[in-house]
N, C-alpha and C positions, 0 to 999 in steps of 0.2 A: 695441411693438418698433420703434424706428429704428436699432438695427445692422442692417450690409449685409453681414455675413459668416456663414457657419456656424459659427465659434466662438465667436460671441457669445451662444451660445443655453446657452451653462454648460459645453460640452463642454472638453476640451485636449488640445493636439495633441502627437504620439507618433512618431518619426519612422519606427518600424517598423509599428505596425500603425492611424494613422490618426485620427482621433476618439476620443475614450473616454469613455464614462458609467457610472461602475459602478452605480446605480441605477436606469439608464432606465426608463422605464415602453412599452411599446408606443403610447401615444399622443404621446408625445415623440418614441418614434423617426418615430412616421408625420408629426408636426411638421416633424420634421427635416428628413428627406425631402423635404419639400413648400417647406421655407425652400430647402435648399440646390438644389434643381431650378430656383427663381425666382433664385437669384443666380447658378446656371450660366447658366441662358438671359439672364441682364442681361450677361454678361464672357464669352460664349462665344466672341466673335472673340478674344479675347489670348491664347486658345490657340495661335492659328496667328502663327507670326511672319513671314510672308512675305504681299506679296498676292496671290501665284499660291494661297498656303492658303486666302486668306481670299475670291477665288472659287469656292470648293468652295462655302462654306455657301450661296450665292445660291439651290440649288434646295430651302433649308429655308421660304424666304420662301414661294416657291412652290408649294410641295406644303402650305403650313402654308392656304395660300389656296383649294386646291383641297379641301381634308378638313375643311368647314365646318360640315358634317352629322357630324362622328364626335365622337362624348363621349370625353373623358378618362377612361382606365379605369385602375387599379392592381389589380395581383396578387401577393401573395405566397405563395412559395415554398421550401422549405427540406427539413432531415432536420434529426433529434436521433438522436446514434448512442453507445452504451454499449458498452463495452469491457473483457475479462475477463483477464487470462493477466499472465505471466511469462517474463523472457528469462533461458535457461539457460547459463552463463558455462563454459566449458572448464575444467576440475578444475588448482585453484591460485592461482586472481586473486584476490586480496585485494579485499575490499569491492565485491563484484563486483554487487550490490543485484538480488540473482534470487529475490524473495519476491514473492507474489502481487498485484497490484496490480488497482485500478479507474479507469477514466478514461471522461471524458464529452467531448461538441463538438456545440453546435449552430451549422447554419448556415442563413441564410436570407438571401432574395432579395426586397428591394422592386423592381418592377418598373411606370414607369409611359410609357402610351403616349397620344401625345396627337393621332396622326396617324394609328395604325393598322397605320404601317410602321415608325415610331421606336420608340426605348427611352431611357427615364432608368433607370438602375440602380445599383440604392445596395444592397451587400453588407454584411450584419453575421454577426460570431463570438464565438462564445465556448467556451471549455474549459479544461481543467486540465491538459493535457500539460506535461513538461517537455523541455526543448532535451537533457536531458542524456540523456534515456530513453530505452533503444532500442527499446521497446517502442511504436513508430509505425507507422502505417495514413495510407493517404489520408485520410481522415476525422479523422485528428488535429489539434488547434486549440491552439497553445503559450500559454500562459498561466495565471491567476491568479482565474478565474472574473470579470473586467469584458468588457463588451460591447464589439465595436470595433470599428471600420466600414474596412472593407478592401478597400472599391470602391466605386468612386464615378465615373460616366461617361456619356456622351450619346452614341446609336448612329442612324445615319440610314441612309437608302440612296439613291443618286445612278444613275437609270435604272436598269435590268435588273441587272447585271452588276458595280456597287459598292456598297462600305459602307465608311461613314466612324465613327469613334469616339474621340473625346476626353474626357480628362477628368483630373481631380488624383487618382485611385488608379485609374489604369489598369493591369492588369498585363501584362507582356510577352506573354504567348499568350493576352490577350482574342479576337481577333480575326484568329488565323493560322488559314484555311481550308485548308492544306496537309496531308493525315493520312500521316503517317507510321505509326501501328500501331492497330489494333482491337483489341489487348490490353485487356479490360477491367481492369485493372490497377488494383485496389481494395482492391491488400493492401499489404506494405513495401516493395515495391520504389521505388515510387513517395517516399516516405520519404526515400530516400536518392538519387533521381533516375537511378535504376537500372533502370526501364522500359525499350522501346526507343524510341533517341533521347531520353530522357529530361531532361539537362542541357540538349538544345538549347533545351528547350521549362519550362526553368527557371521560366517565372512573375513574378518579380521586379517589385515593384512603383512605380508613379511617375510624375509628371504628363506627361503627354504627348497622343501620337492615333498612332490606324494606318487603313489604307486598307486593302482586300480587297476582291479579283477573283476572280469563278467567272462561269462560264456552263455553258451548257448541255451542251455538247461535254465535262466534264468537267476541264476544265483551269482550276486557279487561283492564287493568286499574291499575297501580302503585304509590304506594309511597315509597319516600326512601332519608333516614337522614344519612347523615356521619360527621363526622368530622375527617377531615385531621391532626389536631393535638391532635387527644385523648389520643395521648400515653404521651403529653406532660403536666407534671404538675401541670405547672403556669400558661399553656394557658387553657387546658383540654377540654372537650366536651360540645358544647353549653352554651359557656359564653359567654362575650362581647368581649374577647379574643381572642378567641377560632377563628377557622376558618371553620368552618361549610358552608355544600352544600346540600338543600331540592330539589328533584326528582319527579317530576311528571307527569305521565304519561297515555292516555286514545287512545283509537284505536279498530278497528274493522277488523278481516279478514274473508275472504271468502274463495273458493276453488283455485280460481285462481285471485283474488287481494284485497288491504287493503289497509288502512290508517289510517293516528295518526297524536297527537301532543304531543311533549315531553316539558315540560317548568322544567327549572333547575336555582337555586335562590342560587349565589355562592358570601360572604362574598367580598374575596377578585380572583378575576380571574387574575392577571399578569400571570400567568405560559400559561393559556389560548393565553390571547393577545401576548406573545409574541410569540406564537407560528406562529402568522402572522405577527408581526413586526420586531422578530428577534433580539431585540436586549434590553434585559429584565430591563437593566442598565435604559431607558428613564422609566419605569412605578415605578421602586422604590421608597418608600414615598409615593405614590399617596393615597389620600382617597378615598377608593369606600362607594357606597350607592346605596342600593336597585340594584348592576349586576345582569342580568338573562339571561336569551335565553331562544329562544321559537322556535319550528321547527316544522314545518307543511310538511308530505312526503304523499307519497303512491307508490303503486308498482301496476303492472300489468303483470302476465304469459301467455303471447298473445299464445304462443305455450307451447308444451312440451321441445322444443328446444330452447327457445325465451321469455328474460321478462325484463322488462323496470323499471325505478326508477327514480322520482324525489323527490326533496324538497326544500324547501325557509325557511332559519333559520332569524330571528331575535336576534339584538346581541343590550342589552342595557349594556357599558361598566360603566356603574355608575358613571363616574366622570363627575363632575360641569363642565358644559360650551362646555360638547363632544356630538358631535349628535351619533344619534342610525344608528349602519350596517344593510347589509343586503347581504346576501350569496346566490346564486341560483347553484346548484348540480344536475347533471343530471346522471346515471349509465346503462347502455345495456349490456348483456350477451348474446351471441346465439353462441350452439354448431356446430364446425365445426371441421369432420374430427373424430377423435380419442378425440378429446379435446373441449376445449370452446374459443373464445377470447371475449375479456372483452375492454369495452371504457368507459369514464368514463369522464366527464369533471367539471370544478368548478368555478366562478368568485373566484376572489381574492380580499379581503381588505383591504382596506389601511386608518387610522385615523394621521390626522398631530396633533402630539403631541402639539405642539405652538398654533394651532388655533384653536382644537378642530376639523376639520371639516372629513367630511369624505367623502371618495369617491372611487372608485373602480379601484385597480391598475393594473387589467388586468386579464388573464382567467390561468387556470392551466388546462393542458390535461394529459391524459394516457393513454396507450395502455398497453393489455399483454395474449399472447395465455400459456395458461395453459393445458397441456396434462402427462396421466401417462405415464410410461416405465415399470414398474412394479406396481403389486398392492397398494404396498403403498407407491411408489416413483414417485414424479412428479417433471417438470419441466416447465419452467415456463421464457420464457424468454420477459422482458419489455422495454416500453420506455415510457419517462415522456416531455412533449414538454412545455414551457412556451409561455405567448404572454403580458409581462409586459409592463406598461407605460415608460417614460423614466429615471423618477429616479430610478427603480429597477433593476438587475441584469437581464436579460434570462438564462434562464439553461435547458439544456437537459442531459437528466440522461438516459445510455444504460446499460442492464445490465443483468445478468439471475441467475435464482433460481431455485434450487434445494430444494427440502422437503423431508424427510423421515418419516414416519408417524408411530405410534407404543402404 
């Protein structure tokens, strides 16, 4: 082999979800892994484009000097999760596709450390969900059964008190240590970014680095730059172009509760808003200016059995003449039995594209008790209830899930 890149190894690049093999074998992908860790650590400085960035990495030499005695070690880690049910459409919608379905998603985590304290981390997925089905879980993986690597990043730690992380599929909340909610939020809400604080902590993927502060006092504190199109060209990483998302992040926890604010300043958000309008076609063309969000949460562990979660996000959609949303998210957990159930409720928004105005189209609920059967197989069976205005659909989603963990 004398190519110097990770696409040269057969893979092709996908501007949404990254590398793609649809036949990988596991020893390719641990190839892979192992190519693309040698040509991040050969071009790891052209991450940082400033030199105030590019003294951060000096304490890698350093600690790389002092951890002389530690072996390179890799771990992987993942679930495979199966998926039962049907989403039940309000009596009248035509082709409303509410027949019994099956869907799969595995994910897993190559993980390698070569200091002790670092990480190279390389994420792969796969499954068969569609974008169009409402029938989503956390655990859902959008695609066509190929493998795809949807993370890809180098994570260090600089004294006590920081962590640095860069890399070409970094996603927005790799590396926000700010907790907004212990919602263990394992059902749809999460889906539709309907959590609490949910949108702030959007995810969105793309080459860049973030920095994270905690200590011991419980207070801590993030930033973090991507750009979604760094892999491309003509558009590239922070131009005018380009489409760039800045992260930020500040919060305090305690033994038993916390709270944060996450404010996140994204170029263009469509993929976002449609995720609550549904229907991406109306926001094309549009110019944004100045979109952000801002999410104000905290949590509380009233019990060892028992812990509560709210937040109130702020959505400014940047275009001329549209007023600013506002989301309110509530999450409850408490153990019962072998297992946990989980509730979880969300306002829903709604912006009239024609008039700008905004207003709130009704609430989104969820239920779902989560219990093991064995140690690392759980089950998990849901329901997701609506209580829309009357231009929206209602939808009840019943359904259960299966996780295997590994």
């Amino acid at each position: 082999m004398q190519q110097d890149n990770c696409l040269s190894l057969g893979y092709y690049s996908d501007s949404r979800s990254g590398l793609i093999e649809k036949d990988a074998g596991i020893s390719e992908l641990i190839y892979l892994h192992y190519f693309c860790m040698r040509s991040i650590m050969k071009s790891f400085n052209k991450l940082f484009l400033t030199p105030a960035a590019l003294g951060l990495l000096a304490p890698i030499a350093i600690s790389a000097g002092s951890a002389s005695e530690f072996e390179t070690t890799t771990k992987v880690s993942g679930t495979t999760t199966f998926i039962v049910g049907a989403t039940d459409f309000e009596q009248g919608v035509a082709n409303s596709g509410s027949a019994v379905i099956s869907k799969y998603a595995v994910d897993f985590t190559v993980n390698t450390s070569f200091t002790g304290e670092d990480s190279l981390v390389a994420g792969f997925e796969t499954g068969n969900d569609d974008a169009n089905n409402k029938m989503a879980t956390t655990s859902s993986v959008i695609g066509n059964g190929s493998l795809n690597i949807h993370s890809l990043y180098y994570q260090f730690p600089i004294g006590d008190n920081f962590t640095v992380a860069a890399g070409p599929l970094l996603d927005q909340d790799d590396l926000i240590p700010t907790t907004l909610s212990t919602y263990s939020n394992t059902g749809t809400l999460d889906a539709y970014l309907m959590e609490p604080g949910g949108i702030a902590t959007h995810g969105l993927t793309g080459s860049g680095a973030a920095i994270a502060f905690n200590n011991e006092k419980g207070f801590n504190a993030s930033v973090n730059v991507i750009s979604t199109l760094g892999a491309n060209s003509t558009q590239g990483m922070f131009t005018s172009e380009g489409l760039d998302i800045v992260t930020l992040s500040a919060g305090y926890d305690s033994s038993n509760a916390g709270f944060g604010v996450i404010y996140s300043k994204i170029d263009d958000p469509t993929s976002l808003l449609e995720t609550y309008d549904g229907n991406i076609s109306d926001l094309l063309g549009t110019t944004f200016d100045d979109s952000h969000i801002v999410a104000v949460g905290g949590y509380w562990n009233i019990t060892e059995s028992a812990d509560v979660s709210a937040a109130i996000t702020h959505i400014n959609p940047g275009v001329s003449g549209t007023d600013n949303g506002q989301t309110f998210a509530v999450g409850v957990d408490y153990e019962v039995g072998p297992g946990t159930i989980s509730v979880g409720a969300s306002t829903y928004p709604e912006w009239n594209l024609t008039t700008g105005d905004y207003s709130q189209a009704g609430n989104m609920y969820e239920v779902y008790y989560e219990f093991p059967v064995a140690d690392s197989i759980k089950v998990k069976p849901l329901l997701q209830v609506t209580g829309l205005d009357s231009d929206w659909v209602d939808q009840n989603i019943y359904a259960i899930e299966t996780q295997f963990s590994f």
